[in-house]
C-alpha positions as CSV (number, residue, x, y, z in Angstrom):
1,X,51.3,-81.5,28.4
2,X,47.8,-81.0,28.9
3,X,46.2,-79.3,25.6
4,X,46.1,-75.5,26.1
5,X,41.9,-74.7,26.8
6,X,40.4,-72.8,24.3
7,X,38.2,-69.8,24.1
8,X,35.1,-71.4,21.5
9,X,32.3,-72.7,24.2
10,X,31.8,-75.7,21.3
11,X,35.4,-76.5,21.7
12,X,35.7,-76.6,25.1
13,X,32.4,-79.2,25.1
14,X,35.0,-81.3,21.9
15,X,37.8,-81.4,24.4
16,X,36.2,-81.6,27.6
17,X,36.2,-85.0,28.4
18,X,39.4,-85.7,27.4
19,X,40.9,-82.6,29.5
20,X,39.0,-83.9,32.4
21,X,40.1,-87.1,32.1
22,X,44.0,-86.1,32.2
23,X,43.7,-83.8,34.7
24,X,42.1,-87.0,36.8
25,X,44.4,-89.2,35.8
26,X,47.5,-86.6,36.7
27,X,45.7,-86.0,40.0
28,X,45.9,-89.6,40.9
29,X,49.7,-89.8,40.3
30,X,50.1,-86.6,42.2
31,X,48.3,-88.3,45.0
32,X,49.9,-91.8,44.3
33,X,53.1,-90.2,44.6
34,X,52.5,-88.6,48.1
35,X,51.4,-91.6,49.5
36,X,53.9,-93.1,48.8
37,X,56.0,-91.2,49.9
38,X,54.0,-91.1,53.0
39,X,54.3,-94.7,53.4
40,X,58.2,-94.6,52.9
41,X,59.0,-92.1,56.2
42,X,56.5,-93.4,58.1
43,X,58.4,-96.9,57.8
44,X,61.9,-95.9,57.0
45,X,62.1,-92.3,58.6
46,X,62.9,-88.8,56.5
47,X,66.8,-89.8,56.8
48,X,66.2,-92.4,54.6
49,X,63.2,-92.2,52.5
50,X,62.9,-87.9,51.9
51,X,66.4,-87.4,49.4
52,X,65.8,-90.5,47.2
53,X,62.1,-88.7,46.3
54,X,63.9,-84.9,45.4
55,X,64.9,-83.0,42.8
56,X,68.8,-81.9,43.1
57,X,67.5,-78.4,43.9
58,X,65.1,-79.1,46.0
59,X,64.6,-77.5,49.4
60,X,63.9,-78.9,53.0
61,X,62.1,-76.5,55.8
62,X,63.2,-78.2,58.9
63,X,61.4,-76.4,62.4
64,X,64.7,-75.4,64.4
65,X,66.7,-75.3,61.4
66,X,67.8,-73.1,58.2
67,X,66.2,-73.2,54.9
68,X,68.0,-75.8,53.6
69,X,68.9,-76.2,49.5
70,X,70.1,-79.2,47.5
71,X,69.5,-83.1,48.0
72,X,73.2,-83.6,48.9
73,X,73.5,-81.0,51.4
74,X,69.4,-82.3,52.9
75,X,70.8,-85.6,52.7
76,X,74.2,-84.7,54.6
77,X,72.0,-83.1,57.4
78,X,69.6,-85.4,58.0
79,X,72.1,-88.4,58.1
80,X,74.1,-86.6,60.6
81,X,71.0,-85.4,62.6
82,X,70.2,-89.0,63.7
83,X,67.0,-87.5,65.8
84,X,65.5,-85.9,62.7
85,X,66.5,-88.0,60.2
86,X,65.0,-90.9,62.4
87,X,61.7,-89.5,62.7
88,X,58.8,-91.2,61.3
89,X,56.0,-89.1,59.9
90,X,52.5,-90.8,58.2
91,X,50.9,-88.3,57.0
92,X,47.6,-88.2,54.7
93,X,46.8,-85.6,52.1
94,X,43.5,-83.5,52.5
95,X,44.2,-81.2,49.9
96,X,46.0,-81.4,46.5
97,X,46.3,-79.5,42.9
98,X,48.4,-79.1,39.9
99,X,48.8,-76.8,37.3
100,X,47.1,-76.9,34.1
101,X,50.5,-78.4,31.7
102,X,50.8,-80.8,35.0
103,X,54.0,-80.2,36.1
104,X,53.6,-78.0,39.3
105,X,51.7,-79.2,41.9
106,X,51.3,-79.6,46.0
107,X,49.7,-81.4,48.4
108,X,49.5,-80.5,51.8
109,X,47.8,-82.7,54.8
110,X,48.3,-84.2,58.5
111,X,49.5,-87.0,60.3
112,X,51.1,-88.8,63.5
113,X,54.7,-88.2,63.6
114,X,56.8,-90.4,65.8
115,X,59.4,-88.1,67.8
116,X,61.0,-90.8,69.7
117,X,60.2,-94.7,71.0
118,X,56.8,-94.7,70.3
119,X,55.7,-90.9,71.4
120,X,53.7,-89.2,68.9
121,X,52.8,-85.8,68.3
122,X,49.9,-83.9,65.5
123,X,52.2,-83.5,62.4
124,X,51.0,-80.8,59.5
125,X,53.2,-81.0,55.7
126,X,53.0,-78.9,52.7
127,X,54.9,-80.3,49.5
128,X,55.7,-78.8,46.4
129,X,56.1,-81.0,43.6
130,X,57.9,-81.2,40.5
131,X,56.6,-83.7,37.7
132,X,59.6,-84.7,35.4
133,X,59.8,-85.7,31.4
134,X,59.4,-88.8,32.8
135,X,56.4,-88.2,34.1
136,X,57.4,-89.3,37.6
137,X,56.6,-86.5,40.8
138,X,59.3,-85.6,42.7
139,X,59.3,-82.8,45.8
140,X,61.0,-79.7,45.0
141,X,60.1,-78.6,48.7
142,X,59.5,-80.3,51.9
143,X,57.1,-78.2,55.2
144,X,56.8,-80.4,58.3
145,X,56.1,-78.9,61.4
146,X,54.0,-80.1,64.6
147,X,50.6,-78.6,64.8
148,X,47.7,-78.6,67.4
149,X,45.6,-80.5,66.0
150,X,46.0,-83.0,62.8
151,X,42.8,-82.3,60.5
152,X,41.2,-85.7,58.7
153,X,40.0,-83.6,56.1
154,X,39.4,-79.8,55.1
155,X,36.1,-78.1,55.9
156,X,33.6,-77.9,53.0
157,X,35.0,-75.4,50.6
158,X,38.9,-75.7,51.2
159,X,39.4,-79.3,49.9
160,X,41.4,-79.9,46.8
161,X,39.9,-77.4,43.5
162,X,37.3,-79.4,41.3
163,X,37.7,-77.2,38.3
164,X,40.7,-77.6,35.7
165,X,42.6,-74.1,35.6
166,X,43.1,-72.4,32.6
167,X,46.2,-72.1,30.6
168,X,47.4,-68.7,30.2
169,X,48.7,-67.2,26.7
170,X,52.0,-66.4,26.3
171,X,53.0,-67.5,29.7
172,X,56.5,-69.5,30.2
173,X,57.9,-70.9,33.6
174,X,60.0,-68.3,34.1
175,X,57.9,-66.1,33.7
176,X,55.6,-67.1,36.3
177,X,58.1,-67.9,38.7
178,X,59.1,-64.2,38.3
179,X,55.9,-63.2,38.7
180,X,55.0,-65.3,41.9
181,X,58.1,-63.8,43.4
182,X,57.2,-60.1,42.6
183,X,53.5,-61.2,44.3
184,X,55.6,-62.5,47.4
185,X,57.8,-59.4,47.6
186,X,54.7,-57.2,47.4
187,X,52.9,-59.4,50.0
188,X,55.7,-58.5,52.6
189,X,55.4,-55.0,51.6
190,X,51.9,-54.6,52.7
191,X,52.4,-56.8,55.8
192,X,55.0,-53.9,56.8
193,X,52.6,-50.9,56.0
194,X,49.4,-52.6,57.5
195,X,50.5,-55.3,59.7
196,X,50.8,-58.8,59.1
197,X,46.7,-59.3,60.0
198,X,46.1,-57.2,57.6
199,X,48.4,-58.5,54.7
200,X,47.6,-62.5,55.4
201,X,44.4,-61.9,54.7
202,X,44.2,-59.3,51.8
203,X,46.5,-61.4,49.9
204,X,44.4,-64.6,50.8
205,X,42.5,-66.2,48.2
206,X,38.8,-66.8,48.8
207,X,40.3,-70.9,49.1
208,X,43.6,-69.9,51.7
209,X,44.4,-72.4,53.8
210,X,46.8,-72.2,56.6
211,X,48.8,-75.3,57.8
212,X,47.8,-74.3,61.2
213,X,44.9,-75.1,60.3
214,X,43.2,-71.4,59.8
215,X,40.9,-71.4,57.0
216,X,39.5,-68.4,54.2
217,X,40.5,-65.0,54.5
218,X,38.7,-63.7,57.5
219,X,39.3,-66.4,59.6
220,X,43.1,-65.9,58.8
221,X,43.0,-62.5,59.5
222,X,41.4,-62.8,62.9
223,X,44.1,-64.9,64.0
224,X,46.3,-62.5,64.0
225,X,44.5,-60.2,66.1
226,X,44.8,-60.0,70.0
227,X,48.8,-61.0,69.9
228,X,51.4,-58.6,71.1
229,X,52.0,-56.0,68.8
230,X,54.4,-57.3,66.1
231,X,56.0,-56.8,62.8
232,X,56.9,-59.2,60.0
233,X,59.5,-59.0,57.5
234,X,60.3,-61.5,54.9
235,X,61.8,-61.7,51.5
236,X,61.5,-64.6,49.2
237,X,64.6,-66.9,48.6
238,X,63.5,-69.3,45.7
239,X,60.5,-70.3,43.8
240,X,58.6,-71.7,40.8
241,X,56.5,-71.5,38.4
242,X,54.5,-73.5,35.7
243,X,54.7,-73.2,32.5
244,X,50.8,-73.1,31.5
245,X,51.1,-69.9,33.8
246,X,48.8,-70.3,36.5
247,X,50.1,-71.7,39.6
248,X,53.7,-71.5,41.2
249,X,55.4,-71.2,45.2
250,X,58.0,-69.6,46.6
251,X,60.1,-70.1,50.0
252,X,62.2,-67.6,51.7
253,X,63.0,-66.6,55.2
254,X,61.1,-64.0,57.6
255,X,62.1,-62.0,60.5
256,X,59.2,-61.8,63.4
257,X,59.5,-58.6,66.3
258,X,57.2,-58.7,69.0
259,X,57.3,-56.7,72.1
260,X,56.3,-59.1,75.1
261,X,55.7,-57.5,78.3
262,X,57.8,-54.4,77.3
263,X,60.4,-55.8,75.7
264,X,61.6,-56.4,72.1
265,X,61.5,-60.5,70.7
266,X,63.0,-61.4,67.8
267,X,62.0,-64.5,66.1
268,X,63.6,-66.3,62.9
269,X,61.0,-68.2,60.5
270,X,61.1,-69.9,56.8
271,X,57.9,-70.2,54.7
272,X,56.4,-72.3,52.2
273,X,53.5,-70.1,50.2
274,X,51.9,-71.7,47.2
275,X,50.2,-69.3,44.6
276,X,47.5,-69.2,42.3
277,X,45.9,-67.1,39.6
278,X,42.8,-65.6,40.0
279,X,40.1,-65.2,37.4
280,X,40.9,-61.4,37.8
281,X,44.4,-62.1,36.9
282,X,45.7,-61.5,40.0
283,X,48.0,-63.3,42.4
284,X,46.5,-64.4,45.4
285,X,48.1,-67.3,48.0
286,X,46.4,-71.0,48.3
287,X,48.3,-72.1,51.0
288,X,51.1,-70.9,53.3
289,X,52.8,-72.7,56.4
290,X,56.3,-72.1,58.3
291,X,58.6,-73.3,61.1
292,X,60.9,-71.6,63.0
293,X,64.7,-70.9,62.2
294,X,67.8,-69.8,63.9
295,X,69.2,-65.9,63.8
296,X,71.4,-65.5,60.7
């Protein structure tokens, strides 16, 4: 575990280097460990190569499909889905943190996925990661979904954080997953009294990133505007947190209602969001993404 930051400016410049250069070399594996990863779909497909790299509670957001939960049931679906578990996905990572104890982390990015023969289409991925006593990464959560337009890197600004985050007192991982979750709940709340425009980007941090590739709080609000009016509802299904206190996720499912020339639409969705701390204290989202789902 990284050694908790402390509060003395003359400590902080006795420990620095050596915080800096774990959080580097924690980073890399984190990195080392989606490209790999990478690598391994994009030559063996996710049938193959995606259960072998999760944890036994780990969670697959398939577009089309149900949130799904547990290796052995992923495993089971994508083994009988011969189309998806076939597919072929290289991405590349643009962004990428962890916590502070570095055991939490994501990575999210783009890539060519192969759909079938040799057709491609943009690909977008968010993963949350778990990093073991062992020290060896493994996904807790797996976001693909196609995407308009597959990004080589993120605009100045949104790429992965520079600065170490801070270890807070007190804090457990249950705890924060707890708290995450009560930030998700209270996300949806305000997307149903102000509209989901509204919420999205009040809840944003000043860093948001959407896998769609919508960027920072206003421009994430704007793109919600000029739709058909609509109403989203969602409630968080699972999450987690890390133990130094200052980042965590959660995934759950979402109900969409549009009116469309008159008449209602429904539409079924399933979310990754990722969460961080803010200096304030404050929960504010890093990154969400989604696909859609079928009706319950």
């Amino acid at each position: 575990m990284l050694t908790r930051l402390l509060t003395s400016g003359l400590a902080l410049v006795a420990i620095g280097t050596p915080l800096a250069a774990q959080r580097a070399s924690a980073h890399a594996a984190l990195l080392a460990a989606d490209s790999a990863l990478a690598a391994t779909v994009g030559r063996d497909g996710l049938g193959a190569a995606l259960p072998p790299a999760m944890t036994d509670d780990a969670h697959l957001l398939e577009a089309g499909q149900p949130l799904l939960g547990g290796r052995a049931a992923i495993a089971r679906f994508l083994a009988a889905d011969a189309a998806t578990g076939a597919i072929r996905f290289s991405w590349r990572a643009i962004r990428a943190d962890l916590s502070a104890d570095g055991r939490v982390g994501y990575t999210m990015g783009y890539g060519p996925m192969r759909v079938r023969g040799d057709s491609t289409v943009p690909g977008g991925y968010a993963i949350a990661w778990r990093r073991g006593a062992d020290g060896r990464w493994q996904v807790r959560a797996f976001l693909r979904a196609p995407v308009r337009v597959a990004l080589d890197s993120a605009p100045a600004g949104f790429g992965t954080p520079a600065a170490a985050h801070v270890e807070i007192a007190g804090a457990t991982a249950a705890r924060t997953r707890d708290e995450v979750m009560a930030a998700d709940v209270a996300f949806a709340g305000t997307a149903v009294q102000r509209g989901a425009g509204e919420a999205f980007g009040a809840w944003a941090a000043p860093d948001a990133a959407m896998l769609s590739g919508t960027f920072g709080p206003e421009a994430i609000r704007a793109a919600f505007a000029g739709g058909p009016p609509t109403s989203y509802r969602w409630a968080p299904v699972d999450g987690e947190g890390a133990a130094s206190g200052e980042l965590g996720w959660t995934v759950g499912t979402a109900r969409v209602e549009a009116t469309v020339d008159g008449k209602p639409r429904v539409n079924h969705t399933k979310y990754l969001t990722v969460w961080k701390r803010q200096p304030d204290g404050s929960w504010r989202w890093v990154f969400d993404g989604g696909n859609g789902s079928p009706a319950p």
